[in-house]
C-alpha positions as CSV (number, residue, x, y, z in Angstrom):
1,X,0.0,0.0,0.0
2,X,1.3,3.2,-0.8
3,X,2.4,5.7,2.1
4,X,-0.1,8.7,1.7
5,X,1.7,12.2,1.3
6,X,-0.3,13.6,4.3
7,X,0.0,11.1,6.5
8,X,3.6,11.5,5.7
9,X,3.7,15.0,7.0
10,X,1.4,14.5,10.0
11,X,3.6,12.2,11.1
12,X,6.0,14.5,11.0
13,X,4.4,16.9,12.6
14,X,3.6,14.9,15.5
15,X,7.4,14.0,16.1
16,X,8.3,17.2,15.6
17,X,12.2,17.9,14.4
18,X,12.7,15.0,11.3
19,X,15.9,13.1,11.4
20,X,18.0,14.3,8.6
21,X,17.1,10.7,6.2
22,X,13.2,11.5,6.9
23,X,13.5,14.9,5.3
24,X,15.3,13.4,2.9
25,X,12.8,11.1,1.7
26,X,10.0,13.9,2.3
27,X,11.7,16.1,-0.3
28,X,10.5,13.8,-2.9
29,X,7.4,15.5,-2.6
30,X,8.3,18.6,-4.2
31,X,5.4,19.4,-5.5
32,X,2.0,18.3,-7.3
33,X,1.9,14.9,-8.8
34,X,-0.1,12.6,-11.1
35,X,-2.7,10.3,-9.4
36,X,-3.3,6.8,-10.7
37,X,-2.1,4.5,-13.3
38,X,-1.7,5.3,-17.2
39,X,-3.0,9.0,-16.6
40,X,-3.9,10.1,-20.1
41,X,-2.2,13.1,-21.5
42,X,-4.4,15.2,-23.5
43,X,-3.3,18.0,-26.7
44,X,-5.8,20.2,-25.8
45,X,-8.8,20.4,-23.4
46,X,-10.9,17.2,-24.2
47,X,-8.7,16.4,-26.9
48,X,-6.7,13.6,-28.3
49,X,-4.2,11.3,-26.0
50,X,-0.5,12.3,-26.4
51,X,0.9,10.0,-23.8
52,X,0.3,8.3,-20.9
53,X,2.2,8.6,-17.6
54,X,2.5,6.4,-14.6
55,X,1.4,7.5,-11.1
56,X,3.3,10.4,-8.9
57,X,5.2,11.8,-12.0
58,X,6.1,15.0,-10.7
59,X,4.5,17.9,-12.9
60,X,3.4,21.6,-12.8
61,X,0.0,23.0,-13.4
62,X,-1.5,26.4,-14.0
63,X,-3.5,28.5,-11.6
64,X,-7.0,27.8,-12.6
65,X,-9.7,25.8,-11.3
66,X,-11.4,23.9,-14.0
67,X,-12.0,20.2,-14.6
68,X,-9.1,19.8,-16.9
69,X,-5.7,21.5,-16.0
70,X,-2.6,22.7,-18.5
71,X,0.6,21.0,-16.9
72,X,4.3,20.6,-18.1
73,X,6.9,18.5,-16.9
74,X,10.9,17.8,-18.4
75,X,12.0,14.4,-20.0
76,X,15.4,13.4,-20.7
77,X,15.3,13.5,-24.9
78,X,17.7,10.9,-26.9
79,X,19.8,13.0,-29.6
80,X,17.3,11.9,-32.1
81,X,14.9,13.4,-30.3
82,X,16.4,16.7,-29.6
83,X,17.2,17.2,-33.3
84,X,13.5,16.9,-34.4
85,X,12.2,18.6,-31.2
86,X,9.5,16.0,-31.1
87,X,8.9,12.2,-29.4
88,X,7.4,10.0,-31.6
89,X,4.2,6.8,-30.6
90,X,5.5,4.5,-28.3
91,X,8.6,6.0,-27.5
92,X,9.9,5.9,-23.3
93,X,9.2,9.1,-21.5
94,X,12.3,9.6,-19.1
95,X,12.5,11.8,-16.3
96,X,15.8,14.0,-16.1
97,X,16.9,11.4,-13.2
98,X,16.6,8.5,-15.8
99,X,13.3,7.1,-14.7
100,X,10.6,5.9,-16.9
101,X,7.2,8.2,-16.1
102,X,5.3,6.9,-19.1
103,X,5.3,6.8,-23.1
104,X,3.8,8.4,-26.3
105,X,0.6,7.3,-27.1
106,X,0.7,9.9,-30.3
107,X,3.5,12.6,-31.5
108,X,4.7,15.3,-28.9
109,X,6.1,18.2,-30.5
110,X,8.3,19.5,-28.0
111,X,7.9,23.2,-26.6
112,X,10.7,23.7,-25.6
113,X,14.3,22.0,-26.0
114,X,17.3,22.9,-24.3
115,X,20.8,20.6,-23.7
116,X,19.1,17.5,-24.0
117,X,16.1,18.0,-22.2
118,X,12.6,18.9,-23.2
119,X,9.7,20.4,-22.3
120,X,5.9,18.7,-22.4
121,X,2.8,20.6,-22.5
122,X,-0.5,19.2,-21.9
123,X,-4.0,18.5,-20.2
124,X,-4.9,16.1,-17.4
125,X,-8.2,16.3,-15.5
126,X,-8.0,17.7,-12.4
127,X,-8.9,14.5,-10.1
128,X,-5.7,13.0,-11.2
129,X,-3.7,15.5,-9.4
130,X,-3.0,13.8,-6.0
131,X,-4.4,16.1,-3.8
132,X,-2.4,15.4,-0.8
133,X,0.6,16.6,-2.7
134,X,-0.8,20.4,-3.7
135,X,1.0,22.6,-1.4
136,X,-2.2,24.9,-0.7
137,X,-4.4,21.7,0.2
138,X,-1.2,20.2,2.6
139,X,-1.1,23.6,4.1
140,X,-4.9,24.3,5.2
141,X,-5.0,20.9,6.5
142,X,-2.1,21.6,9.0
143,X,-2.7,25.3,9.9
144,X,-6.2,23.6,11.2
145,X,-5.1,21.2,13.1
146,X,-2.6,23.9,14.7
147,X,0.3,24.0,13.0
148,X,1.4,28.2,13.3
149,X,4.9,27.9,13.8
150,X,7.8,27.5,12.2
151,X,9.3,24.5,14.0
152,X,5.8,22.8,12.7
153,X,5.9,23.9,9.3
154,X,9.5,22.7,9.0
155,X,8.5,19.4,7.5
156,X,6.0,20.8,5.2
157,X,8.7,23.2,3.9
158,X,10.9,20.8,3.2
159,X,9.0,18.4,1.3
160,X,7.7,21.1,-1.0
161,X,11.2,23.2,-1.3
162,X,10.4,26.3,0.3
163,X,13.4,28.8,-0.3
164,X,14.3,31.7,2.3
165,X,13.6,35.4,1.1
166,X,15.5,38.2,2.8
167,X,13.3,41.2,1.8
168,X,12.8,42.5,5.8
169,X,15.3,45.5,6.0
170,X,14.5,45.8,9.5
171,X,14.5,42.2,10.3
172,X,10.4,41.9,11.7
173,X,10.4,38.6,9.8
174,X,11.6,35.8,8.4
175,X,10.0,34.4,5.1
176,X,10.1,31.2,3.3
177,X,8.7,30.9,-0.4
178,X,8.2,28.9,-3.4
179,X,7.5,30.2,-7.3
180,X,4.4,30.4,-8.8
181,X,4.4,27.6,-11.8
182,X,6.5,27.9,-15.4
183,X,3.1,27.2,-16.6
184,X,1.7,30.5,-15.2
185,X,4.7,32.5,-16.1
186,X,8.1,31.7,-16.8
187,X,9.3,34.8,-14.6
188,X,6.6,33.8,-12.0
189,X,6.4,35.6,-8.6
190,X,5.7,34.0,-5.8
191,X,2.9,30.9,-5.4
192,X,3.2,30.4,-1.3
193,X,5.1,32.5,1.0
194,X,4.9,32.1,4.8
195,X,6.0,35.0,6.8
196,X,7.2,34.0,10.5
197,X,8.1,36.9,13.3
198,X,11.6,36.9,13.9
199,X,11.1,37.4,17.3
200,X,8.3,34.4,18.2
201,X,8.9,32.1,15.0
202,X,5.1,32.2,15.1
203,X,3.1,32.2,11.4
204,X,2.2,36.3,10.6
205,X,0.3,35.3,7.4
206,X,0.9,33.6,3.8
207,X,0.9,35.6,0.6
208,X,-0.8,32.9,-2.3
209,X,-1.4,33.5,-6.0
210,X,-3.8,30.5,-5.7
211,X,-7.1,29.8,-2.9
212,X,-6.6,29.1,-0.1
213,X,-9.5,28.4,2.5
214,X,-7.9,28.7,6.3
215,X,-10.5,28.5,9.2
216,X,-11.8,31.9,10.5
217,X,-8.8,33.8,9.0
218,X,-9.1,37.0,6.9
219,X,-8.1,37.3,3.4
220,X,-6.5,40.4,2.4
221,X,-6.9,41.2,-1.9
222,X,-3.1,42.7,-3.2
223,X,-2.6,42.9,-7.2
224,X,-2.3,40.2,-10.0
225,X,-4.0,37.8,-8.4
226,X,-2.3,37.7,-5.4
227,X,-3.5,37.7,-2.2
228,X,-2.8,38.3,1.6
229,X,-4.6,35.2,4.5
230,X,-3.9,36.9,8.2
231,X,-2.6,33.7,10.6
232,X,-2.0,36.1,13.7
233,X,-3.1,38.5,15.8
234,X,-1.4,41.6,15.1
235,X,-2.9,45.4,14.8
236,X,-4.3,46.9,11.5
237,X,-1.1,49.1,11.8
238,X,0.9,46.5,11.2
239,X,-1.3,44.5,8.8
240,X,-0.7,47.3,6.9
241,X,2.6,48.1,6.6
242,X,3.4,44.1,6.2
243,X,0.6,45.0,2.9
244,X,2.5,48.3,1.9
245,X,5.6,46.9,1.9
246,X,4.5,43.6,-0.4
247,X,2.5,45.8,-2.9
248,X,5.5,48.0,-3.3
249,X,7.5,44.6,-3.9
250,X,5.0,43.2,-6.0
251,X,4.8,46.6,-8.3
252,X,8.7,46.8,-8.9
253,X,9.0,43.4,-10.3
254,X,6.2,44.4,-13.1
């Protein structure tokens, strides 16, 4: 049976700091993943199969929510392949670690080529995203059950890659991000950022370019999607210079 993704976390989270060879499998996680076996890769939305691909290939998906999702991942290409900038019926797809994560069920012109890797385009339906491996689901679920601090959120941040961000002149907080998908933008911003006090190591709040439905917490609307989910309880002074100061961030990299 296969270890669920959550469960993975939660337990974790109940143990509290991970041995250095737990975070180390956790990492895998790194983000969402196909659910099932033979998920069918589709040209357009309800078009023709491209390929098929095994379950828990790692991929990324645009912003929307709609039954049927635009996602990319990379394959490893063979120099044939790279040439012609295409993968041809019943040809291996190969992960860039060397792993087989499915085949070509029709011809996949390549979007993008670079050093022997490629980039695939397509449409999967939603449902066979694993859910327990979308970092806004994994995050609602433990800020519910209590997990506001950093020590907590440690696991989660590992296993989906979080990256500091030293943006804080004045050192208030700490923040820990990942980037919006190539899907969405290839010079995305940010999809998730947690913002910690420096002083407590207590959760402020979380910037998210996608929904995200916390418990009995306010929502806060910025620009170009983005938006601004209050964990703590801090004065509307300082709710609103931590806004101020991400707008004017925000704004600059327009």
């Amino acid at each position: 049976m296969k270890t669920s993704i959550f469960v993975l976390i939660a337990a974790l989270f109940v143990v509290g700091c991970a041995q250095e060879k737990d975070s180390a499998s956790l990492t895998k996680i790194l983000g969402e993943r196909t659910s099932g076996e033979e998920v069918p890769l589709l040209d357009t939305v309800n078009g023709k199969i491209i390929a098929k691909l095994k379950d828990n290939v790692l991929i990324e998906t645009d912003s929307l929510n709609q039954r049927q999702k635009l996602i990319c991942f990379t394959v490893r290409l063979t120099k044939a392949q790279e040439v012609q900038s295409k993968i041809k019926p019943n040809e291996k797809l190969i992960s860039t670690n060397g792993e087989v994560i499915g085949y070509a069920i029709d011809t996949i012109e390549l979007s993008m080529v670079d050093e022997k890797e490629g980039y695939i385009f397509g449409y999967l339906n939603s449902d066979q995203i694993n859910e327990e491996s979308i970092p806004e689901l994994v995050l609602q679920k433990l800020i519910d059950n209590g997990s506001v601090d950093f020590k907590t959120l440690t696991p989660y941040m590992s296993s989906f890659k979080f990256q500091r961000h030293d943006t804080d002149e004045k050192n208030r907080y700490k923040e820990y991000f990942i980037y919006e998908s190539t899907v969405v933008d290839v010079s995305a911003t940010d999809r998730i950022s947690l913002l910690f006090s420096s002083e407590t190591n207590k959760l402020i709040g979380i910037f998210h370019s996608r929904p995200l439905n916390i418990k009995n917490k306010k929502k806060y609307e910025l620009i170009r999607g983005h938006k601004f989910t209050l964990v703590a309880n801090i004065s509307n002074e300082e709710v609103g210079k931590i806004l101020a100061e991400r707008l004017e961030l925000y704004q600059s990299s327009d």
